[in-house]
N, C-alpha and C positions, 0 to 999 in steps of 0.2 A: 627705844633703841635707835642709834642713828644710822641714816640712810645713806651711805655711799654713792655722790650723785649720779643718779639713777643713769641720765644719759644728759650732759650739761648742751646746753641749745648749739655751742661753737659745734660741738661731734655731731648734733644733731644736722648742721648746716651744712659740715661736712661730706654725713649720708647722702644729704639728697643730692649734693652736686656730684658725686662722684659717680653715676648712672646706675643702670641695672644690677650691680654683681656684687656693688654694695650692700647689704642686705639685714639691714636692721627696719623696724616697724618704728613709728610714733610712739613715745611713751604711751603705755594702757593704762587705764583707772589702778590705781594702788589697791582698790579695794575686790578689782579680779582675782579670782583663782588662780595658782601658777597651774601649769600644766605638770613641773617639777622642781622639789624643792631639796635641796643638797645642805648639809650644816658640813661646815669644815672642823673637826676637834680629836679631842684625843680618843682612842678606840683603841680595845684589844684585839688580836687578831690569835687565833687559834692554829695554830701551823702545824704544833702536831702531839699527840700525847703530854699531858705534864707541861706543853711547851706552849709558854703564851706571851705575844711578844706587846707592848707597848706604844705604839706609835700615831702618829696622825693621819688621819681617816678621813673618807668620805659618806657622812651616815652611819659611822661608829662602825663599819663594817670595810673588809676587804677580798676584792674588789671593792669600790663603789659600785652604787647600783647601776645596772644597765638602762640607758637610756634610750629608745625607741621612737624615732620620729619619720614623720613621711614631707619628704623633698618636697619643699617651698611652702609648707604649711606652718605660718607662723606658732613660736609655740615661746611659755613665759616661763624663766627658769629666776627663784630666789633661789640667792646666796648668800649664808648667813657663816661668820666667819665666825666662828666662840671660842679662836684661842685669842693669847695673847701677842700675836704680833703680825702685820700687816699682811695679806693674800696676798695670788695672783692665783685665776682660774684658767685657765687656758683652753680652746677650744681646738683639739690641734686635727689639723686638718677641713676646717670647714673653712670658706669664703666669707669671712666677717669682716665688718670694720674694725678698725685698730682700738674702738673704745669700748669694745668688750672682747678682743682677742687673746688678753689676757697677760699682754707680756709691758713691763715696764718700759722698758726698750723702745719700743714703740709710743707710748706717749699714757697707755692704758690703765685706770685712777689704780690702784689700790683698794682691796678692799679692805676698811681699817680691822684692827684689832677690838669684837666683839661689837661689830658691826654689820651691815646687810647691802649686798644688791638686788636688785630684781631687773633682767636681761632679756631682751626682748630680741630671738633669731628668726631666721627664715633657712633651715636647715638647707643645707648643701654642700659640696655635692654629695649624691646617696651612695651607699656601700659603709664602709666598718669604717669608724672616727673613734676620736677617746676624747677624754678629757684627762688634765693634769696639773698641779702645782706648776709655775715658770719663775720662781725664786730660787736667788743665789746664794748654794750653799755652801761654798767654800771650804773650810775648814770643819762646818759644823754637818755630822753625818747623821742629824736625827735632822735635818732640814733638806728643801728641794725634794728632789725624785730618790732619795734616800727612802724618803717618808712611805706613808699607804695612803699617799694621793693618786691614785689610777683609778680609771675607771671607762667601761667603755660605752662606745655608741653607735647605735646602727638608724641608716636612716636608709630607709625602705627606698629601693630598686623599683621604676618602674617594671623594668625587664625582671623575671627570674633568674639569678646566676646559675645558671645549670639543673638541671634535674636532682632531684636529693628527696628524702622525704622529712626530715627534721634540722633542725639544727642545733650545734655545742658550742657555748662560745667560751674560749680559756684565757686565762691572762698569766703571762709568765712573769713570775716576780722573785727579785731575792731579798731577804732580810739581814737584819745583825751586820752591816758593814764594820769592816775596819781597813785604818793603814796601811799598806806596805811599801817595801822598795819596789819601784815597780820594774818588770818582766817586761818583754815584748809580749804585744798582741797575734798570737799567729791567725793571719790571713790568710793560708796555703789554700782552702777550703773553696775562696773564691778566684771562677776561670780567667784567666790572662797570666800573663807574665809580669813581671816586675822590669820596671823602665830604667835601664844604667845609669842614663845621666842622673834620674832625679836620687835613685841610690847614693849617688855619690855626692848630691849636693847633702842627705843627710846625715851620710860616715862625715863631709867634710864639716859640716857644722859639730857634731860631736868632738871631730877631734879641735876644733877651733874653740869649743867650750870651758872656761873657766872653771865650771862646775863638774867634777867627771862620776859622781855619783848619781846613779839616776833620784829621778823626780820620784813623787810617790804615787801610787796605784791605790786603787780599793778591792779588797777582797771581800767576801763574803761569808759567814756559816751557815745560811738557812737557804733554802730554795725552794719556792712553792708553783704549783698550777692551782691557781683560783684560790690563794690564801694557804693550800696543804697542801703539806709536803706526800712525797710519796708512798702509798696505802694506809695513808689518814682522812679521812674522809670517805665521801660516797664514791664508788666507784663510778663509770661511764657504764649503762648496761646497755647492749646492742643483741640485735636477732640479728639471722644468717639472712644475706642478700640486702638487709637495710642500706639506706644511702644518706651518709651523714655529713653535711653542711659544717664545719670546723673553721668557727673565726676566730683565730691566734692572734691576739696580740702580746707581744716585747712591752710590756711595763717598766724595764727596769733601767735604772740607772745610767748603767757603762756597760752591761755584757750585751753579747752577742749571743744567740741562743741555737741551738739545732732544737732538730723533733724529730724522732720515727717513730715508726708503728711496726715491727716486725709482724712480715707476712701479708705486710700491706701498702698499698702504694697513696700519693696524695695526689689529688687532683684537682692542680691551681688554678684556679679561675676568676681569683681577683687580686690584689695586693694593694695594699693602701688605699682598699674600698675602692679603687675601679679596678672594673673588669677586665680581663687581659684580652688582647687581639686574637693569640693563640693558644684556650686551655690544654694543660699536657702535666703527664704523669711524671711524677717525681718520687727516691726511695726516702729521700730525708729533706725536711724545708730548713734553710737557715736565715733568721731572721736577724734585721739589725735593731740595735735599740732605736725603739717607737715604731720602726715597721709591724704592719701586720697581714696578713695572707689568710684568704678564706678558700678553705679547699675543701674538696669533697672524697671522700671514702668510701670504695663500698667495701661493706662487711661479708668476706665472704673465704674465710681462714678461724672457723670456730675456734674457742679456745681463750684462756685467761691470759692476758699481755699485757707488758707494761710501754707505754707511752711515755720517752722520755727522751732528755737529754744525751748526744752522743757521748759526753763529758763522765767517764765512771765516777770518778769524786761530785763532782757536783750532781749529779744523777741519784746519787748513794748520799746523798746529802738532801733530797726533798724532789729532785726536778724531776717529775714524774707524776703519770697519773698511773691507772688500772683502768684498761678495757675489760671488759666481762660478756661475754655471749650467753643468750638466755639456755640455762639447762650443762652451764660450765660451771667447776670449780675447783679446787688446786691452786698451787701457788703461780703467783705471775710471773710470765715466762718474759726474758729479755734476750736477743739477738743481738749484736752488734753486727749495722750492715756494711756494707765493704762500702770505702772511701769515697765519696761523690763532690765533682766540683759545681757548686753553684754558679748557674749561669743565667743570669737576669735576661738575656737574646732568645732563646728559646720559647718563649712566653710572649715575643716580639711580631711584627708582621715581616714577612721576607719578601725582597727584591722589590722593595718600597724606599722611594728618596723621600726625608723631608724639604721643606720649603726651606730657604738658605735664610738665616737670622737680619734683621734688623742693623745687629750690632753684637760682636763677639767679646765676650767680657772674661779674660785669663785671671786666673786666681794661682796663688802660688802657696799651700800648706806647709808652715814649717814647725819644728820643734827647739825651743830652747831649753836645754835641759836642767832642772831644778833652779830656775830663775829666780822665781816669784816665791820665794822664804822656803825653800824647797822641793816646792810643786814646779811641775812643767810648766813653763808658759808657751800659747799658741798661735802664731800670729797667719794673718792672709796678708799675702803680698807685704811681710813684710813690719806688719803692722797688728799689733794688740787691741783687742777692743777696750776703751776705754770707758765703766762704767758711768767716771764723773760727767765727762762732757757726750758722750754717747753721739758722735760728731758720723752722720754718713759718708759711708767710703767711697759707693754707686750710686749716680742718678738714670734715673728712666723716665720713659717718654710714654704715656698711655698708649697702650693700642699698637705698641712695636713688641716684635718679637727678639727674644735674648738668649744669647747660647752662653750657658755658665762654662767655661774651657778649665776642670780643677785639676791640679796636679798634685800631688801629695808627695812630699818630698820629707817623710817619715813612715815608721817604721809597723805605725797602728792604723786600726781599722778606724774611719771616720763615715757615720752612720747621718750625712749631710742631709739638712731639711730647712726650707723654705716654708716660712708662713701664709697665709691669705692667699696660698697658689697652689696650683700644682705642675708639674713640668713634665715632661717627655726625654724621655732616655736616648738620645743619639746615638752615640756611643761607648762602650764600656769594656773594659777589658779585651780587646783593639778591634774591634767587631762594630760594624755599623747594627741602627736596630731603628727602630719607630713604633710609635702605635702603643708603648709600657708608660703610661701616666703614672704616676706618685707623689708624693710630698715627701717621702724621706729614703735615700738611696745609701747601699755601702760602698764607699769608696777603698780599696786594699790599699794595702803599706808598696807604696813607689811605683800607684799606679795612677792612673787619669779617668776621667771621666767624664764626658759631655752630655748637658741636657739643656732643652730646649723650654724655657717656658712669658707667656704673655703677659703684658701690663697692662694687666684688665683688673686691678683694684686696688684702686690709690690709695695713698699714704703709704707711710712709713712699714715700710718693711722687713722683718727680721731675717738672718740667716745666719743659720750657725751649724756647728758638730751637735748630735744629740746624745753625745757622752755630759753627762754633767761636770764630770772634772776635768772637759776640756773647756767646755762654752765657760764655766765660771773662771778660765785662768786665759783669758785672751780670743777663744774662738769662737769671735760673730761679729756679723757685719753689719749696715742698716744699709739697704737700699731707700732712696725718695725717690716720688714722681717731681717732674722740674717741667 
């Protein structure tokens, strides 16, 4: 079988010069043991009665397995690609170099078709990571994050995050895509206002547009927690007073997801695998795609409930699980809880100023509507990414600090994320904040957002929307170090 080179000596040379944060090992004897071994192929996924869906897997199974590693303990992961057409594995959220981070864009090989790598990390940082397919799906919706490539990963806290006594970890995913004209995204959900001018720069691009039919959207039929739809599968069984550790992750595609628990509150105390300044009780989480929040529950609202989507259709269509307290049973009860705006500051530390940026870098998000053979096309400042030449838009300087200034001058949520980093929340929703580390933030329709984050690991670095049908039609960027 051929070997995907392993790590070619240039990435190697790479490694070492680029310091500490880089963090790849020496290639290992081929003839070691992985610590974990992943096949990428085709798998069924059982969703729900009678209902069995198709798709491509990680380990034949969906979710992919969980992966469990302890910060800075190198560990050897093959990957063995058995379909037929070339990978990308992506490690999102962890400080890698570019030659196993997974994303073409970057520079990072392919792993061919019926072929193998073997990847050598030093996990970090710790808290909830995933892994994922970073191939461009375009038109074709049984490829990219379409697929049942998810999978996630926790890399052990020195610290305990909170008191709990177990933990659950979910993946929200949907299956069965298709077409449509596409809708507006409502973003009411999240706190702030909507900014005039940038409103108006996207009513005025609209009506400047040639094209006045909108672009196309994906919809969805199936919707799963952990592969099953709603009271298919094992339920969650919990006793009265237990404290339950819930690492949620957004698998999916383009949605944006809610959660409650009726009768029960969450209590955040990480999001994108670091820990928050300020844990605090919330009645519903809303996550963006690829974000994910690990909150704690306690159980103490006996009684059969279901765990779901605020969304009745999509809810009533899979997204869902079933709580169950020991010594309960009857059918599962659903509340709908009153309206709550998500507000990422609250989780923040107060009456703390950041250190003022290096260098201030304005981004301008627009929409051209049904450009690109009838999909949306997306550009920053201005400007489409360009697959063929993948030419960077931003240079950076090691070891300076950078304030992303994004403005979004449309009408959708854009669920922004930055590779081989993570950054700091400034401001959001017109509220100063500090202290909210993440790698992938939602930005609402005509609103703005700043974060702050360091260039502390060189090379080439991606940035984009982590809607699939927006990054594949224009929306991403390459920062270099210079």
């Amino acid at each position: 079988m051929p070997i995907a080179g392993i790590i070619p000596k240039s990435a190697l040379d790479l490694i070492k010069s680029s310091g500490p944060v880089a963090n790849l090992e020496p290639i290992v004897d081929q003839k070691q043991k992985a610590d974990h071994t992943i096949h990428i192929g085709t798998g069924l996924v059982e969703v729900g009665p009678q209902h069995i869906i198709s798709t491509t897997t990680y380990n034949g199974q969906f979710p992919g397995p969980l992966l469990r590693f302890k910060e800075g303990q190198p560990a050897i992961i093959d990957i063995y690609n058995d379909t037929d057409k070339p990978e990308q594995f992506h490690w999102h959220g962890q400080f890698v170099p570019v030659s196993i981070d997974g994303s073409a864009e970057e520079g990072t090989p392919y792993i061919p078709a019926h072929g193998m790598r073997r990847e050598v990390i030093i996990p970090k940082p710790s808290g909830l990571r995933f892994y994922h397919t970073h191939t461009i799906a375009g038109a074709d919706l049984s490829a990219g994050q379409y697929s049942g490539q998810v999978g996630p990963v926790y890399i052990e806290p020195a610290n305990k995050p909170g008191n709990y006594d177990r933990e659950e970890f979910l993946t929200l995913k949907e299956f069965e895509p298709y077409f449509m004209r596409g809708g507006d995204l409502a973003s009411d959900f999240l706190s702030g206002e909507m900014i005039p001018e940038l409103k108006a720069m996207g009513e005025k691009a609209d009506r400047d547009s040639p094209i006045k039919i909108k672009g196309y959207e994906v919809g969805y039929k199936t919707f799963t927690i952990n592969g099953r739809q709603l009271s298919h599968g094992t339920p969650i069984h919990v006793k009265q007073r237990e404290r339950i550790l819930f690492h949620i992750l957004n698998g999916s595609g383009s949605e944006i997801r809610s959660l409650a628990l009726p009768g029960h509150t969450f209590k955040v105390v990480a999001m994108d695998g670091f820990q928050v300044p300020t844990p605090a009780e919330v009645p519903v989480l809303w996550i963006g795609t690829a974000e994910r929040i690990s909150a704690i529950v306690e159980m103490k609202n006996p009684g059969v409930w279901v765990m779901g989507d605020l969304a009745d259709d999509d809810r009533g269509n899979g997204m869902g699980t079933i709580v169950q307290y020991a010594g309960h049973k009857g059918k599962p009860v659903w509340v709908t809880p009153k309206p709550y705006k998500w507000d990422y500051t609250i989780f923040g530390k107060h009456n703390t100023h950041v250190p003022e940026p290096d260098e201030v870098i304005k981004m301008i998000f627009a929409k051209q509507q049904g450009a690109d053979k009838g999909f949306n096309r997306w550009t920053i400042n201005g400007v489409a990414f360009d697959m063929k030449n993948m030419k960077p838009m931003f240079h950076i300087k090691k070891g300076k600090r950078y304030r992303l200034q994004m403005h979004n001058a449309s009408d959708d949520i854009h669920p922004m994320h930055l590779h081989r980093h993570s950054f700091e929340i400034t401001k959001i929703g017109g509220k100063h904040t500090s202290g909210i580390m993440k790698d992938v933030v939602m930005l609402g329709g005509f609103q703005e957002i700043e974060v702050d984050f360091i260039a502390n690991n060189p090379g080439l670095t991606l940035f984009h929307c982590h809607m699939q049908l927006h990054m594949d039609f224009g929306f991403m960027a390459l920062f270099d170090y210079v």
